[in-house]
C-alpha positions in Angstrom: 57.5 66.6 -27.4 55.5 66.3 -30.8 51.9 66.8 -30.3 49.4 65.0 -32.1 47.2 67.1 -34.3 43.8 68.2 -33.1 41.9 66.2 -35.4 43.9 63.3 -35.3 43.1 63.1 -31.2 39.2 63.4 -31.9 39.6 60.2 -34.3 41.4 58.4 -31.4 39.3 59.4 -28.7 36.3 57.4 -28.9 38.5 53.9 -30.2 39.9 54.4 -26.6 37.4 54.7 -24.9 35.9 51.4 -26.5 39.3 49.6 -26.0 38.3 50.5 -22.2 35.3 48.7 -22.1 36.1 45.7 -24.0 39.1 44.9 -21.5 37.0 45.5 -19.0 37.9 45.9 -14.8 38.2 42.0 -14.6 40.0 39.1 -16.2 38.1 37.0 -19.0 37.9 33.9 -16.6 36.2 36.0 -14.2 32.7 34.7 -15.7 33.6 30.6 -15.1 34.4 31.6 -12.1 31.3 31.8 -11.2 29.6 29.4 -12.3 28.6 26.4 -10.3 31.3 23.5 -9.4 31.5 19.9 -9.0 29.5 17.2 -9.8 26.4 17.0 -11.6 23.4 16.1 -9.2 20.0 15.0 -9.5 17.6 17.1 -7.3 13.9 17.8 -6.4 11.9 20.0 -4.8 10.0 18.6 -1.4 6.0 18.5 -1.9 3.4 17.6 0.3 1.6 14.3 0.3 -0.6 12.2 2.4 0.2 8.7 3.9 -1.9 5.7 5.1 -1.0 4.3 8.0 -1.4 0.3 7.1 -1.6 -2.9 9.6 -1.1 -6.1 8.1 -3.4 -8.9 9.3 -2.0 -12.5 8.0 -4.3 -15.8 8.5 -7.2 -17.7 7.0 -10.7 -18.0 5.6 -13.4 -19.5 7.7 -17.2 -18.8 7.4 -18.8 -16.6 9.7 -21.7 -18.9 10.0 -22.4 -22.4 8.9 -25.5 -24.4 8.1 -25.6 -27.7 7.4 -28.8 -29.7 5.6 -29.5 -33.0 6.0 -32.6 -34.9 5.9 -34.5 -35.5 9.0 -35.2 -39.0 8.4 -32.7 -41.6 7.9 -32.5 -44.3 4.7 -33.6 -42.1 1.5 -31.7 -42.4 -1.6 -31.0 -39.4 -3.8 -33.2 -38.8 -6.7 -31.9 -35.4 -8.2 -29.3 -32.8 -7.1 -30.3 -29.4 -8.6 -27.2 -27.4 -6.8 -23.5 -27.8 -6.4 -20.8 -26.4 -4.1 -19.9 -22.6 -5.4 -23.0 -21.7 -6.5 -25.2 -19.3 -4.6 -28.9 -20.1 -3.2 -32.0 -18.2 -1.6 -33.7 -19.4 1.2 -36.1 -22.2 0.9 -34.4 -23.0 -2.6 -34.7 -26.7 -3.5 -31.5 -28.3 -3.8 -32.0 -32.1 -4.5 -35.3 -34.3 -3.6 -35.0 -38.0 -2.0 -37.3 -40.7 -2.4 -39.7 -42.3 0.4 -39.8 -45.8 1.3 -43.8 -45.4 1.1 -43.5 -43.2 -2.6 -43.4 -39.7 -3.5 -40.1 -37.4 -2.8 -39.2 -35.2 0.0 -37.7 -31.8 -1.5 -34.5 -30.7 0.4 -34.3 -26.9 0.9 -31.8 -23.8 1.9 -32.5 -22.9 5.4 -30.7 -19.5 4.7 -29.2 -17.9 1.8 -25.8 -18.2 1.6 -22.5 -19.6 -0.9 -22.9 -23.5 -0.7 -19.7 -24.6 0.6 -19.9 -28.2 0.6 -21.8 -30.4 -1.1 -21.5 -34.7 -0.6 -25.4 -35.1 -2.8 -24.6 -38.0 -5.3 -27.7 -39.9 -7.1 -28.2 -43.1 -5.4 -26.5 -42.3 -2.7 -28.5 -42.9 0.8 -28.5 -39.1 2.7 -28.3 -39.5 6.4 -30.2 -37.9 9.1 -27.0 -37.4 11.4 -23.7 -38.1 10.0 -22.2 -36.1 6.7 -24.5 -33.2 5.6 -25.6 -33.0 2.2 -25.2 -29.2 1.9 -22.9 -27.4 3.8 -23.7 -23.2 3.4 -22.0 -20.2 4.2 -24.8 -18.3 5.8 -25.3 -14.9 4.1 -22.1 -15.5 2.1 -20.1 -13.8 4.9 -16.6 -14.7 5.9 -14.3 -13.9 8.2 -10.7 -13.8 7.6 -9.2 -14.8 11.0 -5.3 -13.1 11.5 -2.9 -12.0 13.3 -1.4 -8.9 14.2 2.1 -7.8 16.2 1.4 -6.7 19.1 2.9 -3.6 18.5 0.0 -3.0 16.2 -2.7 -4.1 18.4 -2.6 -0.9 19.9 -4.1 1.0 17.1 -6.8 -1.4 15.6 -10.3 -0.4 16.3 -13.8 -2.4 15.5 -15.3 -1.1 12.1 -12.0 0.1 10.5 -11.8 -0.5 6.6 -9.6 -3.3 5.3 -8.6 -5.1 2.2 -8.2 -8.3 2.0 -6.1 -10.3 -0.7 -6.5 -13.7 -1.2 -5.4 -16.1 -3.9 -7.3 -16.3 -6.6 -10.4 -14.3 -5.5 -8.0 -10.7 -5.6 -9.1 -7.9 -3.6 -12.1 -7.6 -1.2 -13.4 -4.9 0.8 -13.7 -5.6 4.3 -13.7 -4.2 7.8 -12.7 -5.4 11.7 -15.6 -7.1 13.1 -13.6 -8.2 16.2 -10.5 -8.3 18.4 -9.2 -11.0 20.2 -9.1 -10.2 24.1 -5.2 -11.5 24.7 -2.1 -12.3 23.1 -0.2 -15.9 22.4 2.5 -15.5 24.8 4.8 -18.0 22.3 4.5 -15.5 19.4 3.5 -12.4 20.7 0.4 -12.0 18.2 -3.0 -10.8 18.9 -5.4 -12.0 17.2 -8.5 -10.0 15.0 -11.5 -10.8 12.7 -12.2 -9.2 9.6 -15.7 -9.7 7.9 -16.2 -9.8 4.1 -19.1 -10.6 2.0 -18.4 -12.6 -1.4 -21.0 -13.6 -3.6 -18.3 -16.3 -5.1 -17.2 -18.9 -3.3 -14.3 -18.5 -1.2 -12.2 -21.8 -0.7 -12.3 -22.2 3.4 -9.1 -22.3 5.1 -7.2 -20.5 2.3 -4.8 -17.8 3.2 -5.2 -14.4 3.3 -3.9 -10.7 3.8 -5.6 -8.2 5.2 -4.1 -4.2 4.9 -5.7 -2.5 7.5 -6.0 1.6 7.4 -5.5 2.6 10.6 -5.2 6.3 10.6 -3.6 9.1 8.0 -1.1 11.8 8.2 -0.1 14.1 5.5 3.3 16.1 6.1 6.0 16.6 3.2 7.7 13.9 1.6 10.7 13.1 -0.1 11.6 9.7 -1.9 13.8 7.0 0.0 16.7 7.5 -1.8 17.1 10.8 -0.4 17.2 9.5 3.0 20.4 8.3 4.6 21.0 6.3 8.3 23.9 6.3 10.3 24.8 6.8 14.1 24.5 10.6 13.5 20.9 9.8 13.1 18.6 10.2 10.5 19.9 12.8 7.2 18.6 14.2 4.0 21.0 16.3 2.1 19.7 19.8 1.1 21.2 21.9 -1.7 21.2 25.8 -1.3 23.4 28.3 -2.8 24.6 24.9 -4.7 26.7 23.3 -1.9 25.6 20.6 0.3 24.0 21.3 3.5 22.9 17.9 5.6 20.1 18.3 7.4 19.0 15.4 10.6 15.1 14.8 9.9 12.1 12.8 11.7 10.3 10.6 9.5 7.2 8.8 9.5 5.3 6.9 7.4 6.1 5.2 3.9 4.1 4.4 1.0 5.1 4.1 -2.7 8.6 4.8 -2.8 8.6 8.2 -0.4 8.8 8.4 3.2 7.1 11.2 5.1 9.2 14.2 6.8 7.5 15.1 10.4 10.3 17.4 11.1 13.7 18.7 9.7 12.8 20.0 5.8 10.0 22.6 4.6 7.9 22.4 1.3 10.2 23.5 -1.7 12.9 22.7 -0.2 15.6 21.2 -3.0 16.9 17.9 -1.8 19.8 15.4 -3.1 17.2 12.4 -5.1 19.7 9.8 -4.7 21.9 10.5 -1.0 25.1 9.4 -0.7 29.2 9.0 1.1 30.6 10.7 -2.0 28.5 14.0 -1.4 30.0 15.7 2.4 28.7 18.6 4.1 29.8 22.0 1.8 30.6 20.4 -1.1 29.9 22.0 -4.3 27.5 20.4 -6.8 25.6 21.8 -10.0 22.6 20.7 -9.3 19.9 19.2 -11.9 16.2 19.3 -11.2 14.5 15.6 -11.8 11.5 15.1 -14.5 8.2 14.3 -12.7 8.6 10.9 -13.8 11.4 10.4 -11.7 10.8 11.9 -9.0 7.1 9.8 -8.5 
C-alpha cells in the first residue's frame, strides 16, 4: 500500500473536512420539509372590543301635546295671517288678527310655544269659535314616537334610556324612553313604548319612525362573522396554532358592524381562520397569512 506523502495529506485535510460540512448530516430537501403546508389562509389575531346592546322600536310620530287656537267668538273674517304651519312661535306671539263686526281687530295669539303643526288661516275666510282651529301647535315642540317592541325585548327597556330615532326626511334625533306601555297585544305579541324627542323643525305627524334603543353594553373579544360557523355540533370558530387547524365550539353574544362578540371559547391574540369554511377540517395544515387592518375592520 502506497502512502500519500506527508505534505500532500496536509493539502487534503482541510478540503475534507469542508466536503463534510457542505453535505451535511441531512438530505437537501430536509429544509422544505419544514416549511408550512397546504393552503394559503387569511388569518387575524382576536382583539377586544365593546358592543351595544340595541332594541328596535318601530311606529309613528304624534305630538306629545296639542293646542289648538281659535277665536272665542264666532263670525270674524281673516284680516292678516302672520305665521304658517312649520314655523316655530313663542308664547303670546300674534299669528293673524280678525276683524269685529263693531270695527277694530282682535289679535290671535300662541297660547304656548311650540312647532305650528296645522294651520287652516286663509284671508277672508270666517274663523270659527268651535269647529276647525286655526292654529294647531305642538306644545314645546316635543314629540313622541309611539312603537313597538317584541316582547322578548320588553324585558330590558327602562324609562330614561337613550335612543335614536330615524325618521324620513328629518335624519337622526336624540331621544329617550319616556314611557312603557303596561300590557302586550295578544294578536302580535308587541308591547308597546314612548319615546320623547324635541325638534325645533317641524316633524310631519303620523310619519314613520325607528327608534335604536341602547339598552346595556358588554365588551368581551370579538372576531368578524365570517369566522363564525353553525352547525348541529354547535357554534365553531377555527383557530390556527402550530399552522394546522384546531376548531374550537364558542359562546357568542352581541353583533355590531360586521364582528360578533366571543363570551366564551377564544382568548385575546388568539389567531383565527377570517373567512370559516367545509374545505378547512380539524388538523389540516394551512400556511397561514395575517389580514391588513383594513380587512379585518
Amino acid at each position: 500500500m502506497r502512502h500519500l506523502p506527508r505534505a500532500v495529506a496536509r493539502s487534503l485535510f482541510p478540503a475534507a473536512i469542508a466536503g463534510m460540512f457542505a453535505l451535511g448530516p441531512y438530505p437537501a430537501g430536509a429544509a422544505e420539509d419544514d416549511a408550512p403546508k397546504g393552503p394559503a389562509v387569511t388569518v387575524l389575531k382576536v382583539a377586544k372590543s365593546c358592543f351595544s346592546d340595541i332594541v328596535e322600536a318601530t311606529g309613528s310620530i304624534i305630538a306629545r301635546e296639542e293646542s289648538s287656537v281659535r277665536p272665542e267668538r264666532p263670525g270674524l273674517k281673516v284680516t292678516e295671517v302672520l305665521a304658517e304651519a312649520g314655523q316655530t312661535t313663542t308664547a303670546g306671539q300674534v299669528l293673524a288678527r280678525l276683524a269685529l263686526p263693531e270695527g277694530g281687530t282682535l289679535q290671535v295669539t300662541a297660547p304656548v310655544a311650540g312647532v305650528i303643526a296645522t294651520s287652516t288661516a286663509q284671508i277672508g275666510n270666517f274663523a270659527s269659535a268651535k269647529g276647525e282651529a286655526l292654529f294647531t301647535i305642538v306644545a314645546r315642540s316635543e314629540y313622541d314616537l309611539v312603537g313597538l317592541v317584541a316582547t322578548t325585548d320588553m324585558r330590558k327597556l327602562a324609562v330614561n334610556q337613550q335612543a335614536t330615532v330615524r325618521i324620513a326626511g328629518s335624519g337622526d334625533i336624540d331621544g329617550k324612553i319616556r314611557r312603557i306601555g303596561p300590557t302586550v297585544e295578544q294578536n302580535i305579541q308587541q308591547g308597546m313604548v314612548y319615546i320623547g324627542i324635541s325638534s325645533q323643525k317641524r316633524l310631519l305627524l303620523n310619519a314613520s319612525g325607528r327608534a335604536l334603543i341602547k339598552t346595556g353594553q358588554s365588551c368581551n373579544v370579538a372576531v368578524p362573522l365570517t369566522s363564525v360557523q353553525y352547525s348541529s355540533a354547535g357554534t365553531v370558530v377555527q383557530v390556527i396554532r402550530r399552522n394546522r387547524v384546531e376548531t374550537k365550539r364558542v359562546e357568542v353574544g352581541l353583533m355590531s358592524g360586521g364582528n360578533i362578540e366571543i363570551r366564551d371559547g377564544l382568548n385575546e391574540g388568539d389567531v383565527v381562520v377570517a373567512r370559516a369554511g367545509a374545505l378547512l377540517r380539524e388538523g389540516d395544515p394551512v400556511r397561514p397569512v395575517m389580514a391588513s387592518a383594513e380587512a379585518a375592520k
